[in-house]
TORGU-505179 format. One record per residue (C-alpha): residue number from 1; chain; x, y, z. Coordinates in steps of 0.2 Angstrom, whole numbers. Layout:
! residues N
 kolke filo    px    py    pz
   NUM    A     X     Y     Z
...
//
This chain:
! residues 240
 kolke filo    px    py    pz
     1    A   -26  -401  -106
     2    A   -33  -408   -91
     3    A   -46  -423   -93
     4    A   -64  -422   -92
     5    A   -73  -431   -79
     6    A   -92  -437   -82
     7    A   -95  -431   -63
     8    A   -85  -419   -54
     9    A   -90  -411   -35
    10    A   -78  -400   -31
    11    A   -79  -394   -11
    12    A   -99  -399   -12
    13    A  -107  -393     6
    14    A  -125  -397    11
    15    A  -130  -389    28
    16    A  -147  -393    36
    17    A  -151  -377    47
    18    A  -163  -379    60
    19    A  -166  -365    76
    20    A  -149  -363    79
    21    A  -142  -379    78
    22    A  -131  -385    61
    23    A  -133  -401    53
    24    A  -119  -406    40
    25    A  -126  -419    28
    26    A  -108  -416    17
    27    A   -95  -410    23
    28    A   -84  -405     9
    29    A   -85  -418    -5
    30    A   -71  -418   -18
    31    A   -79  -433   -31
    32    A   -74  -438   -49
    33    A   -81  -450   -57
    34    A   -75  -455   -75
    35    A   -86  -465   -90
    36    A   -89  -482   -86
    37    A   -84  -483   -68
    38    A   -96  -492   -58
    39    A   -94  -487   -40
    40    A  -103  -490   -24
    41    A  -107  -479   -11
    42    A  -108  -485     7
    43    A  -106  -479    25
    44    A  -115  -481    41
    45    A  -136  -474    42
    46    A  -137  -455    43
    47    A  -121  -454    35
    48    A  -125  -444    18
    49    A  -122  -456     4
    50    A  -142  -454    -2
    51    A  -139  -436     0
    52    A  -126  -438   -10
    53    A  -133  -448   -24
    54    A  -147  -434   -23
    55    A  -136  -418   -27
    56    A  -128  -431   -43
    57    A  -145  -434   -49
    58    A  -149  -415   -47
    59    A  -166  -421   -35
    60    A  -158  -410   -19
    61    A  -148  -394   -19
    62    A  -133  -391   -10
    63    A  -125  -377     2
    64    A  -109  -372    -6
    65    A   -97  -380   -18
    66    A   -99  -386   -38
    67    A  -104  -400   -48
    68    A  -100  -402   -68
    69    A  -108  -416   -76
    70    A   -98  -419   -92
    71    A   -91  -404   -91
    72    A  -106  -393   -88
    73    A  -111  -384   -72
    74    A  -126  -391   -68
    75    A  -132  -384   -50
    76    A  -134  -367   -57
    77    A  -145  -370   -71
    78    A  -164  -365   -69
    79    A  -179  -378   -64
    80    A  -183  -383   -82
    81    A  -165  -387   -88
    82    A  -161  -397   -73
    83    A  -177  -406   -77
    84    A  -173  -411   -94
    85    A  -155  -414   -87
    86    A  -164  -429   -76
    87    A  -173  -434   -89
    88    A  -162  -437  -102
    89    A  -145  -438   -95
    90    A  -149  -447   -77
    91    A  -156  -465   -74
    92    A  -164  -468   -58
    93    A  -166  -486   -49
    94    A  -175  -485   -32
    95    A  -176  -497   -17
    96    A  -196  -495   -16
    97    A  -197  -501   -37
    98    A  -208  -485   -39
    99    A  -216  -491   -52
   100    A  -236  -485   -55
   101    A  -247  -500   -53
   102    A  -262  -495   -64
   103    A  -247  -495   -80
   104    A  -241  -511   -89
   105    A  -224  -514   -88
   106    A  -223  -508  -106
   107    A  -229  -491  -100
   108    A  -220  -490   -84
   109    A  -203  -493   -94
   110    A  -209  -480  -108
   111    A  -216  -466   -94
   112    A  -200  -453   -97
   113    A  -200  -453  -113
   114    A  -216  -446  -115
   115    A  -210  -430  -109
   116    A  -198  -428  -123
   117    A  -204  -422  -139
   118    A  -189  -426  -150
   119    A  -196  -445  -148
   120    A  -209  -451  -162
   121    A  -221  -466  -156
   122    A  -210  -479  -165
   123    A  -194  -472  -159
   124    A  -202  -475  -141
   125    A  -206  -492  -144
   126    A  -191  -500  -151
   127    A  -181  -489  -136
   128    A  -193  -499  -124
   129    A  -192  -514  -131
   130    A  -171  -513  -130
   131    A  -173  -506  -113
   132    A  -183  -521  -108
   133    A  -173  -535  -119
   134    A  -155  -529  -111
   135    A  -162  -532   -93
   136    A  -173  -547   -98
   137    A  -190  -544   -94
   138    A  -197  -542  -112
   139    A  -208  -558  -112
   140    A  -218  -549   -97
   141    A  -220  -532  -104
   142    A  -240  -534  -107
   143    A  -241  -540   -86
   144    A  -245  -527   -71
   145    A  -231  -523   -58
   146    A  -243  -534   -47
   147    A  -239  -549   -56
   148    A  -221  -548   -55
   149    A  -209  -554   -42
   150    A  -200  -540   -31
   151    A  -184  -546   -43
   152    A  -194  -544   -59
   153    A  -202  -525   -52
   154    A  -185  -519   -50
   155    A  -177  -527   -68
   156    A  -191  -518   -74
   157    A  -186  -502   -64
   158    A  -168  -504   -69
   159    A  -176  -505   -90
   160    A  -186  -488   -85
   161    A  -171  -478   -81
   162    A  -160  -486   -95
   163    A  -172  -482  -108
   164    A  -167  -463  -111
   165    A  -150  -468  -114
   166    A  -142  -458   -99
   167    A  -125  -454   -96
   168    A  -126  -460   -79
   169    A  -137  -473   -71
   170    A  -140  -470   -49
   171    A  -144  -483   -41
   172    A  -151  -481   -22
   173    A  -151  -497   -13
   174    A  -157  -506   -28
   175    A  -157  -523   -17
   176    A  -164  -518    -2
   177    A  -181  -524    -3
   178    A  -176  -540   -10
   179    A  -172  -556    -4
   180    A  -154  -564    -7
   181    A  -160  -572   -22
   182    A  -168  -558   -32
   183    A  -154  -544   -23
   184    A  -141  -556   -34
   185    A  -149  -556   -49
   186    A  -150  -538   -47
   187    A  -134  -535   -45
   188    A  -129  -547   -59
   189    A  -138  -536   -72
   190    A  -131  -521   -66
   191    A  -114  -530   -69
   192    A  -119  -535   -86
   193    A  -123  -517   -90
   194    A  -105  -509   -86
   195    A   -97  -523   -95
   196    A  -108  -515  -108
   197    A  -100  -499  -105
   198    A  -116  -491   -94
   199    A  -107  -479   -78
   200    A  -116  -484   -62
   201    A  -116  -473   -47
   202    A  -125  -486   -33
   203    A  -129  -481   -12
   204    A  -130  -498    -3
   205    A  -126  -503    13
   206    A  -123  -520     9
   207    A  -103  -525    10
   208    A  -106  -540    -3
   209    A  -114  -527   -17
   210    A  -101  -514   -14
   211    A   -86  -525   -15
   212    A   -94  -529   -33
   213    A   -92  -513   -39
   214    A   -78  -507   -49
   215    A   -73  -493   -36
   216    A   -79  -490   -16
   217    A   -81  -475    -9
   218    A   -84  -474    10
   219    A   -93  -459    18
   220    A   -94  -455    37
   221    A  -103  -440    44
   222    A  -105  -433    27
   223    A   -86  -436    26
   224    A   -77  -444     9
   225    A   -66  -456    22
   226    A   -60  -470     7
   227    A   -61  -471   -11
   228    A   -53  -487   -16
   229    A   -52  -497   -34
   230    A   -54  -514   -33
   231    A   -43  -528   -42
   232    A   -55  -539   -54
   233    A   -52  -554   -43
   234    A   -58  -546   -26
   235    A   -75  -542   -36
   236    A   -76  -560   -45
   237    A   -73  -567   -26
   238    A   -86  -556   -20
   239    A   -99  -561   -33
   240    A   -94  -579   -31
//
C-alpha cells in the first residue's frame, strides 16, 4: 500500500490567459509533502512560489492537474467545503500581519473560530489562550495590534492561524516586513513549532530562512527545478 502524503500535486498547471498571449504561473508541479516536514519555498520574483502556496491553501484555482490533502481531493470540492477546508485544516501567516486593528489581540487570534459552530465559548477561550502561550504573546492579549512591535504583530499572526489546530500551517514571507531582529525571532518560533510536530509550508526569498527549513524547494518560471533535504547541521549553521 503506497503511503499517504499530507499534500500531494500531481501535474498542477496554472495558466494566466490574456488576448492571445499565455502566461504559465506553474508549469507542471509534481509536490509531496509528508506530516511534519517543514519546507521552504523560494525562487526569483515572478516565479510562482506564492501562486503556489495559494492553490495548497485552496485561495487560487489551478488550470489542470490534482491536489489531495490527506488523501482527499480537494480542488474539486464546492465553495463552502473548501471554505471550511481553510478554516479548519489550513493555517495562514502573511507578510503584511493582516491583523484587524479595531480587535484586541485576544480577538484577532479568536476571529476563525467564530465561524465554526462545533466550538462552545470556553472551548474558544482555552484554544486562544494555547495558541497565544505556544508562540509567547499571552501577556499582551488585552493590547491593540498598534501597540505591538512588527515582531509581536506577526507572533500574534502565527497564534491566529495555529489556533484551529490545522493540518498544515502556510507561511508567505512571514519575515519580510521585519527587521533582522524581529525576522529571527520569527523564524525561531516557527522552528519551535515543527520540533513540536506542526508541518510548515513557507514562501521566502530570503536564503538565510530557507536553509532553516527542514526541506528546499527551488522554483523557476513556475518550474519545480530542486527539491533538496537538508542535514540538521547545515540548518543549525544557518540559524547560527
Amino acid at each position: 500500500m503506497s503511503k499517504q502524503h499530507l499534500i500531494e500535486l500531481q501535474a498542477v498547471k496554472k495558466i494566466f490567459y490574456t488576448d492571445d498571449l499565455e502566461t504559465w504561473a506553474l508549469n507542471n508541479i509534481h509536490l509531496t509533502i509528508d506530516a511534519g516536514e517543514y519546507v521552504s519555498i523560494s525562487g526569483p520574483s515572478g516565479c510562482g512560489k506564492s501562486t503556489l502556496l495559494s492553490v495548497m491553501g485552496l485561495l487560487s484555482s489551478f488550470t489542470e492537474g490534482k491536489y489531495l490533502l490527506n488523501g482527499a481531493e480537494v480542488s474539486s470540492l464546492g465553495e463552502a467545503e473548501q471554505a471550511r477546508v481553510r478554516n479548519q485544516e489550513i493555517g495562514f501567516i502573511f507578510q503584511a500581519f493582516n491583523l484587524i486593528g479595531d480587535m484586541s489581540v485576544f480577538e484577532n487570534v479568536e476571529l476563525p473560530l467564530t465561524f465554526r459552530n462545533d466550538l462552545s465559548r470556553k472551548q474558544r477561550h482555552e484554544m486562544v489562550v494555547e495558541a497565544l502561550e505556544q508562540v509567547e504573546i499571552g501577556h499582551r492579549q488585552k493590547h491593540y495590534p498598534a501597540e505591538l512591535s512588527g515582531g509581536q504583530q506577526q507572533r500574534v499572526a502565527i497564534a491566529r492561524a495555529l489556533v484551529g489546530k490545522p493540518k498544515v500551517l502556510l507561511a508567505d514571507e512571514p519575515t519580510g516586513n521585519l527587521d533582522s531582529k524581529n525576522a529571527q525571532i520569527v523564524m525561531d518560533q516557527l522552528a519551535a513549532l515543527h520540533r513540536k510536530g506542526s508541518t510548515i509550508v513557507m514562501v521566502t526569498h530570503d536564503p538565510r530562512s530557507a536553509e532553516q527549513a527542514q526541506r528546499q524547494v527551488s522554483l523557476f518560471d513556475g518550474k519545480l527545478v530542486d527539491d533538496r533535504t537538508m542535514s540538521q547541521g547545515v540548518r543549525m549553521a544557518a540559524h547560527g
